[in-house]
C-alpha positions as CSV (number, residue, x, y, z in Angstrom):
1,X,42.2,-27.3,118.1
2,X,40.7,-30.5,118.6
3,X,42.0,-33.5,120.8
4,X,42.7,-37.3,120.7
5,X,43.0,-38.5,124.5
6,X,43.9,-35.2,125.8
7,X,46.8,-34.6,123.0
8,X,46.3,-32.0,121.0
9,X,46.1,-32.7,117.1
10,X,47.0,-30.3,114.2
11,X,46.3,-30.7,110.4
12,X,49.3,-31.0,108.5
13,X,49.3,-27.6,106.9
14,X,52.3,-26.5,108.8
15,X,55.2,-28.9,110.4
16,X,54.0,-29.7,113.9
17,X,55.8,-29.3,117.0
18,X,58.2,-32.5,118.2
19,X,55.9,-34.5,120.4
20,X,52.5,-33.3,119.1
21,X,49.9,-35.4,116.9
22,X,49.0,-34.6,113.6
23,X,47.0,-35.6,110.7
24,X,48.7,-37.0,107.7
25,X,47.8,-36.4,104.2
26,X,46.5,-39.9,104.1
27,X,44.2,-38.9,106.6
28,X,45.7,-40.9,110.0
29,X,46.8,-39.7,112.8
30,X,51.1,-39.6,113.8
31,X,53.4,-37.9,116.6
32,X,55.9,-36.1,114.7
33,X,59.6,-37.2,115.6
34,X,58.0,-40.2,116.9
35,X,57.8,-40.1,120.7
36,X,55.2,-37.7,122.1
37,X,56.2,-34.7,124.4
38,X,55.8,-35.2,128.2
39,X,56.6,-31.3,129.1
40,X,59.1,-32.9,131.8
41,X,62.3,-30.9,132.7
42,X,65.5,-33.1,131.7
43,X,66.9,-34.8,135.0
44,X,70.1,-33.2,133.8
45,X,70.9,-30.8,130.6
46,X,72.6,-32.5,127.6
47,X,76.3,-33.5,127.3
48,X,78.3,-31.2,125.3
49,X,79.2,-32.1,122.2
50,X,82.7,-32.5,121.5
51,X,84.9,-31.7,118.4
52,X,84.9,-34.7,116.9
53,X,81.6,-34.7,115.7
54,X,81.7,-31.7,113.4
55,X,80.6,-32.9,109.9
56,X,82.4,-31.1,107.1
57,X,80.3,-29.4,104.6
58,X,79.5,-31.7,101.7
59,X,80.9,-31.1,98.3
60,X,82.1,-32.1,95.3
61,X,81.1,-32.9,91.3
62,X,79.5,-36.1,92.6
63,X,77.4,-34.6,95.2
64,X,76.3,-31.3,93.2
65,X,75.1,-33.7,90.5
66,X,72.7,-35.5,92.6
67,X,71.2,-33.2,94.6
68,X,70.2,-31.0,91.6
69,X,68.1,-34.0,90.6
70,X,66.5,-34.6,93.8
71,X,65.5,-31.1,93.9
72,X,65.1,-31.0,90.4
73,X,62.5,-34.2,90.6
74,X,61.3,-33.7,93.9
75,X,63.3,-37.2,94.9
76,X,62.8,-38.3,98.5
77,X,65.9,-39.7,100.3
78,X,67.0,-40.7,103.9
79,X,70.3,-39.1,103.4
80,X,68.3,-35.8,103.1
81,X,65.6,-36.2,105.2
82,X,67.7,-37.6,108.6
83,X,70.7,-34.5,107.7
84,X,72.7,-37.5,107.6
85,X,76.6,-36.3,108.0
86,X,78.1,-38.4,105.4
87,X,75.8,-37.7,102.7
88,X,78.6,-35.8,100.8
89,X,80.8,-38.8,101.0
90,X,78.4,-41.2,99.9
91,X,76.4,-38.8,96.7
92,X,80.2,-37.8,95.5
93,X,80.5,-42.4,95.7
94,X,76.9,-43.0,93.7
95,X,75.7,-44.1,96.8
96,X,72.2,-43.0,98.2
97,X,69.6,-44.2,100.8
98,X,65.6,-44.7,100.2
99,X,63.1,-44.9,102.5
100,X,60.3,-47.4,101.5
101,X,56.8,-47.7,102.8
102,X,56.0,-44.1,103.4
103,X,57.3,-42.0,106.8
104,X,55.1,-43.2,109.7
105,X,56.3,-46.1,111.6
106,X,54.1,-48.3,113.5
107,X,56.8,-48.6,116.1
108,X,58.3,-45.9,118.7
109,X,61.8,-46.6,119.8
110,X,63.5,-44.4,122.2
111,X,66.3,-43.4,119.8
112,X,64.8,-42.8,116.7
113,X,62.9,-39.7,115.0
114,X,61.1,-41.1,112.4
115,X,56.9,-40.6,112.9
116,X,55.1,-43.0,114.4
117,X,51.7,-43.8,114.0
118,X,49.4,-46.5,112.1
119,X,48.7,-45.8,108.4
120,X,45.8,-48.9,108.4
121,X,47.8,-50.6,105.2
122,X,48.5,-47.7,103.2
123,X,50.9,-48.2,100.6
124,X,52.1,-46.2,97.5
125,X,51.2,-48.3,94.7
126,X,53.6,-46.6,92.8
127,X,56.2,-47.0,94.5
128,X,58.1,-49.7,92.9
129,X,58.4,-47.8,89.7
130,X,59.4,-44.3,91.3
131,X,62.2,-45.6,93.3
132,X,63.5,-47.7,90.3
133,X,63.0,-44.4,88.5
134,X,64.9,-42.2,91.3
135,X,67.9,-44.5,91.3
136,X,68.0,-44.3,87.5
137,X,68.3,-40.6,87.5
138,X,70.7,-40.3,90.4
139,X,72.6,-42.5,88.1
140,X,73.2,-44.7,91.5
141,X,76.1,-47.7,91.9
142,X,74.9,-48.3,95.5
143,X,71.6,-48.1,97.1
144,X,70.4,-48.7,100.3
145,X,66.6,-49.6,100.7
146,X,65.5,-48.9,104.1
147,X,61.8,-48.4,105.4
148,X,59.8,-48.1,108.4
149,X,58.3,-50.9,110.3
150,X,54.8,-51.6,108.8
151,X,53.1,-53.6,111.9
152,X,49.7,-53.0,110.1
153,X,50.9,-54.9,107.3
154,X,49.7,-59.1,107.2
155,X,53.7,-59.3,105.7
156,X,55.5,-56.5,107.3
157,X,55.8,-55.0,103.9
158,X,57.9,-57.6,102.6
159,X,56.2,-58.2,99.2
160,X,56.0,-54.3,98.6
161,X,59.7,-54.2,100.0
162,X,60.8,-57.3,97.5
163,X,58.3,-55.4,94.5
164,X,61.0,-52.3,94.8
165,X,64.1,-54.3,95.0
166,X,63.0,-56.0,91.6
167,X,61.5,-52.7,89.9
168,X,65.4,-51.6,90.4
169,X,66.9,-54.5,89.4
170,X,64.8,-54.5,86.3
171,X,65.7,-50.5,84.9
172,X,69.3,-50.8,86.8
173,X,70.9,-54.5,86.4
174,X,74.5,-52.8,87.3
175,X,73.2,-51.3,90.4
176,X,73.7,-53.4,93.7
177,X,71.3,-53.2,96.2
178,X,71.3,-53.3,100.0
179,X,67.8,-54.2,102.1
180,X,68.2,-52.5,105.4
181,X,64.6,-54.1,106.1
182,X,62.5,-54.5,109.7
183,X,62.4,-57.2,111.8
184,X,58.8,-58.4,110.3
185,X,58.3,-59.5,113.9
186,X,60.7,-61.8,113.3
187,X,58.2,-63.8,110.8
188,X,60.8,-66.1,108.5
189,X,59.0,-66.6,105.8
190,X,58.8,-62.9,105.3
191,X,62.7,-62.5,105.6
192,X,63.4,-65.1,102.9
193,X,60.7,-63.0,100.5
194,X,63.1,-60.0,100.6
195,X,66.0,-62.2,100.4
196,X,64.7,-63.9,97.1
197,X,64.0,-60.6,95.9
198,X,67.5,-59.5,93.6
199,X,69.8,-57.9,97.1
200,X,73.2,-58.1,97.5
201,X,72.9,-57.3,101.1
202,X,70.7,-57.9,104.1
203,X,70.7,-55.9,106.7
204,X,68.5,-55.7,109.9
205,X,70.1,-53.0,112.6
206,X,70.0,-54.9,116.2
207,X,71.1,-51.2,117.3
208,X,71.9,-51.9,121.1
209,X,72.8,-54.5,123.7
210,X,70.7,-57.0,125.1
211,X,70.5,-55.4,128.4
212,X,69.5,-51.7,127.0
213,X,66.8,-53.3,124.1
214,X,64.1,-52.3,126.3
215,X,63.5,-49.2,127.1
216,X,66.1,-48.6,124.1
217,X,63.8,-50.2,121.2
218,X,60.1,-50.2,120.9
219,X,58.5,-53.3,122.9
220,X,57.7,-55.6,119.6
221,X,61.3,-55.8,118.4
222,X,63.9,-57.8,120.7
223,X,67.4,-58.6,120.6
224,X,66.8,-62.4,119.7
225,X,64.7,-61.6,117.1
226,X,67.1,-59.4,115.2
227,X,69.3,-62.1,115.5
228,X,67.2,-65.1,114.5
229,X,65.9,-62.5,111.2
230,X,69.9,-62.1,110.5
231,X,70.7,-66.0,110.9
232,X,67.8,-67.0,108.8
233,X,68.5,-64.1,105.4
234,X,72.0,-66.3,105.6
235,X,70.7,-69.7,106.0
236,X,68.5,-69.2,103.2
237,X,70.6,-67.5,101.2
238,X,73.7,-68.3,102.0
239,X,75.7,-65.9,98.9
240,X,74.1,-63.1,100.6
241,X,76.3,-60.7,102.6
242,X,74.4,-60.2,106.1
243,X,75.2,-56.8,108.0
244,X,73.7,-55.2,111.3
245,X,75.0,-52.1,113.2
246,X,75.2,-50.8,117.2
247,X,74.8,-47.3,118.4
248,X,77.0,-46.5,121.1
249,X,76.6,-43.8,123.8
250,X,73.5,-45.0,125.6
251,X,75.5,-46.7,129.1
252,X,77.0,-50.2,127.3
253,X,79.9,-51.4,129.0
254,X,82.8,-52.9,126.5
255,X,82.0,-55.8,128.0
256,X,78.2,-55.9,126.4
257,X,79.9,-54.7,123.0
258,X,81.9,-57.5,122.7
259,X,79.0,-60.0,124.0
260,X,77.0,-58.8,120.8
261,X,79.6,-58.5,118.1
262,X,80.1,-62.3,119.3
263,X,76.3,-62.8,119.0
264,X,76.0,-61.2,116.0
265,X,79.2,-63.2,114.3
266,X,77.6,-66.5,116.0
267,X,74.3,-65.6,113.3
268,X,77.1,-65.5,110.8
269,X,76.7,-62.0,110.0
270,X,79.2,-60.8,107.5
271,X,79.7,-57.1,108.2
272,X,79.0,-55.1,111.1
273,X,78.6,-50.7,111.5
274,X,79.4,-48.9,115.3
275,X,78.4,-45.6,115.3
276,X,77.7,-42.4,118.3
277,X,74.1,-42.1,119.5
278,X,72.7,-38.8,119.0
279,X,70.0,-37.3,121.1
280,X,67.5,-36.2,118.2
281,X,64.9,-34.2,120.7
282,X,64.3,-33.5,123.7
283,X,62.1,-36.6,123.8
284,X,64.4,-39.1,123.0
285,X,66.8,-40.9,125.3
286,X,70.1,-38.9,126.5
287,X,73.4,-39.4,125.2
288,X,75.2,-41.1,128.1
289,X,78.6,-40.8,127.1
290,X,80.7,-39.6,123.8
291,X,82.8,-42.9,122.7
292,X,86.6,-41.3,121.0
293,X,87.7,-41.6,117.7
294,X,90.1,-43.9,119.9
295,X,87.9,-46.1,121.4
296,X,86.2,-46.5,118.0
297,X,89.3,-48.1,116.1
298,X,89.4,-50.3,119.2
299,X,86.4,-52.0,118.9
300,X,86.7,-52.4,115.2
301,X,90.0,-54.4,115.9
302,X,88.4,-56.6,118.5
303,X,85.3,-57.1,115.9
304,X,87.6,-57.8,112.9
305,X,89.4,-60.3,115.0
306,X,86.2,-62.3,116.1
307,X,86.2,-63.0,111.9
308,X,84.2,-59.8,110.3
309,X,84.8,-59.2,106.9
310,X,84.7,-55.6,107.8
311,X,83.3,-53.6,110.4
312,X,83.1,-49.7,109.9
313,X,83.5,-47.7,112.9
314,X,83.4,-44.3,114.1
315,X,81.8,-41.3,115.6
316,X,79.3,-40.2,112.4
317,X,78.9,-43.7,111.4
318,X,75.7,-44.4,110.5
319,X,74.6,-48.1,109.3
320,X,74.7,-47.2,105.7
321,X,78.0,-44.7,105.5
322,X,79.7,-45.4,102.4
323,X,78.2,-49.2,102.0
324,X,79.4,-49.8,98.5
325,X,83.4,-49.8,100.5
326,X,82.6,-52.2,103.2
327,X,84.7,-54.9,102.0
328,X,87.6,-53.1,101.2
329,X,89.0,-53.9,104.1
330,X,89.9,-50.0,105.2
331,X,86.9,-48.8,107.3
332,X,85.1,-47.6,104.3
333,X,87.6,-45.0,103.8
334,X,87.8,-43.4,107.3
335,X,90.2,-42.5,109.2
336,X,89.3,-41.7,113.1
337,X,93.1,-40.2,113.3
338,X,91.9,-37.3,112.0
339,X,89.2,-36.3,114.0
């Protein structure tokens, strides 16, 4: 098995351990799950789970439908791909996630499992027409474009990102789309390409609070920038709904949720998502605490009364669970109660 600075590298024939670097079919190099393994004993084992975090089975007519195309045509989603929990709730709505810009990230924050590497400006030049297609067969009233970050790119992506939005647009006029984008290292003029492209909704996830950004998110993103990326998709387009979401569960205090719901609101963002961390691997940061279905209607009053239009909260909230609903004023159709 050869080696790159002492970590061990497999080909991609076979899905490589969490930690370990392989070789991508584009021919450079990632660490699968995104943050390489140190071999280090936990300083303490993982916090048990509680109840209120089992996921029902997804069903229904909706949800059947749609994932007999994806298999059917080999579709790629996040919904899939992350095990999101909602992803019955959102297929049975005609709501689906994509991920743009292939599956290595030029980034490595401490929370997420997506691959990181650098993929030296590769790009799918088809793209544009296979996601317009995949939303056309999923037959799609709601669709979330989300990507990696593309550091490697002289735009962050944003001209491929805005290329996708408009291919959709084009085959789909009566589907509304939402741009869960990067930061774009907080470059403006790259923010107001996406926003010009045809999206009913910009979102950029500032994820944590200021205090836990760093170790929390990878060194090139930052708590100002999120917000100045946020305040300028709504300065230049103000008709644009502007969104962002917080995990919770990684040693915030209520104090430092309210100090960035009020930051957040201060960049005039529209609609905001809380949600539970969860520990992906071993790898990633711990799970500090497990907020209650309680606590999670409490901060959605205290965020709906510093003027969201909606904020959607709960423990398997995830930035894009059932999108299409946030304005209707009812936290997209959950209910913590009954958790």
């Amino acid at each position: 098995m050869s080696q790159l600075k002492g970590i061990p590298v497999v080909a991609d024939t076979a899905a490589p351990r969490s930690g370990s670097k392989y070789v991508t079919p584009q021919g450079f190099t990632a660490v699968r799950d995104g943050i390489k393994s140190r071999g280090a004993t936990p300083v303490r084992p993982p916090l048990r789970k509680p109840p209120w975090l089992k996921a029902r089975a997804p069903t229904g007519g909706g949800f059947q439908g749609v994932r007999a195309l994806v298999k059917e045509h080999r579709l790629a989603t996040v919904c899939e791909e992350a095990k999101c929990p909602n992803i019955g709730e959102c297929w049975n709505a005609g709501t689906a996630t994509l991920m743009l810009m292939g599956a290595v990230c030029t980034r490595a924050c401490r929370f997420c499992s997506v691959d990181t590497g650098n993929p030296h400006g590769w790009l799918d030049p088809e793209e544009p027409a296979h996601a317009a297609r995949s939303v056309e067969l999923m037959g799609l009233k709601y669709v979330v474009l989300t990507s990696v970050d593309r550091d490697d790119l002289p735009d962050g992506g944003a001209g491929h990102y805005a290329a996708c939005v408009r291919a959709i647009r084009e085959a789909c006029p009566d589907t509304a789309v939402e741009a869960l984008t990067p930061d774009f290292l907080g470059n403006l003029r790259d923010v107001a390409t996406v926003a010009d492209s045809g999206i009913a909704v910009f979102a950029q996830n500032i994820e944590t609070v200021r205090r836990l950004t760093h170790p929390v998110r990878d060194p090139r993103a930052g708590y100002e920038q999120t917000l100045s990326v946020l305040r300028a998709a709504k300065a230049h387009r103000p008709e644009l709904l502007t969104k962002s979401s917080l995990m919770l569960g990684l040693g915030e205090t209520d104090e430092e949720i309210v100090q960035t719901l009020k930051d957040l609101r201060a960049a005039r963002v529209d609609i905001v998502t809380l949600g539970q961390y969860l520990q992906p691997t071993a790898n990633h940061l711990p799970v500090e605490r497990f907020v209650t279905p309680a606590q999670f209607d409490q901060y959605r009053a205290q965020a709906l009364a510093l003027g969201f239009l909606e904020c959607v909260s709960g423990p398997l909230v995830r930035s894009s669970y059932r999108a299409e609903q946030a304005l209707n004023r009812n936290n997209a159709g959950l209910d913590n109660t009954q958790r």
